[in-house]
C-alpha positions in Angstrom: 103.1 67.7 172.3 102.9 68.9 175.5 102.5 67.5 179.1 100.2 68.0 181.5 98.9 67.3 184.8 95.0 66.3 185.2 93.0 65.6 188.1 89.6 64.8 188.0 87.1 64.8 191.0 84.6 62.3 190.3 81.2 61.6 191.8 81.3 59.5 195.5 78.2 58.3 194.9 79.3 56.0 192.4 80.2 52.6 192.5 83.8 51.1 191.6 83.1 50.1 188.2 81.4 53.3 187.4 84.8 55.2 188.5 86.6 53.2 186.3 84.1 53.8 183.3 84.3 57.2 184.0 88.1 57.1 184.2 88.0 54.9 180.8 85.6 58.0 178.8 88.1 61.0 180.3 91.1 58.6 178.7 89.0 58.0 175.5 88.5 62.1 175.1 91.9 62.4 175.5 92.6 60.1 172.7 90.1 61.3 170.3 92.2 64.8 170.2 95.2 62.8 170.0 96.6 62.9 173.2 98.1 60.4 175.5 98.2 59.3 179.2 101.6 58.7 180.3 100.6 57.7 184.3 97.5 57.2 185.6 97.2 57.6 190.0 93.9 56.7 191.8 94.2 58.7 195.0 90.8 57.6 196.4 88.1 59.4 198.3 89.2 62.5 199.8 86.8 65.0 201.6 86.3 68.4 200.6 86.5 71.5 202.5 83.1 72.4 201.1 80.5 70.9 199.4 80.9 70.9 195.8 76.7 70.6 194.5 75.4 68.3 197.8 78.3 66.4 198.0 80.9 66.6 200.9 83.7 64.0 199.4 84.7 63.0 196.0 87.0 59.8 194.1 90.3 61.8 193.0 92.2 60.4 189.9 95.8 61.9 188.8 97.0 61.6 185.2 99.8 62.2 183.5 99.0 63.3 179.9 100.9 64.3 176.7 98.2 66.2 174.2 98.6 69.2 171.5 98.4 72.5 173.3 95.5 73.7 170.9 93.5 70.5 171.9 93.2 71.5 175.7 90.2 73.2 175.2 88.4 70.7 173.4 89.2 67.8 175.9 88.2 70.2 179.1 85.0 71.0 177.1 84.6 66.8 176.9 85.1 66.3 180.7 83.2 69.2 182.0 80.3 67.7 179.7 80.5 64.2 181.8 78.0 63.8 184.5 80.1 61.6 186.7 83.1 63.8 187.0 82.0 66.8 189.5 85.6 69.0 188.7 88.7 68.6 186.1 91.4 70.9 186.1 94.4 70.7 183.7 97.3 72.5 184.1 101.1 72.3 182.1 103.3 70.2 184.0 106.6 71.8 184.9 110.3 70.1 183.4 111.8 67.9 185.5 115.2 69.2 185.6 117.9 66.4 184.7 120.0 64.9 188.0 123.4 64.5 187.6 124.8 60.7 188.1 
């Protein structure tokens, strides 16, 4: 298993309980390829610097996640078919070198 960073950019137009449901199927696609979500961050509504579709802002969410390299495709394939999340982008999350006491 492998970490990784994901951050999705879901729809503004939303309300707050459709966030979280959309928040709730990107954690359930990770699952179903055995994966697992080691942090979740909601960083809120951010603007962007253009508009992605006809939208000028979108409701960021950083995870932490731990999945099979070979099951990357198949979950962005799962998130990129969701109509509430506009982006995703998952990338390999570097090691954390260990600190000396």
């Amino acid at each position: 298993m492998t970490t990784y960073e994901l951050m999705l950019i879901i729809n503004p137009q939303l309300t707050d309980a459709e966030v979280g449901e959309a928040v709730e199927k990107a954690k359930k696609a990770l699952l179903d390829e055995k994966g697992e979500v080691l942090a979740e961050d909601r960083l809120g509504r951010k603007k962007f610097s253009h508009a992605v579709g006809k939208n000028r802002d979108g409701f960021y969410v950083y995870m932490k996640v731990k999945a099979a390299p070979s099951s990357v495709k198949g979950i962005n394939h799962t998130l990129g078919l969701q109509e509430a999340i506009l982006r995703s982008m998952m990338i390999k999350a570097k090691a954390e070198p260990v600190k000396k006491a």
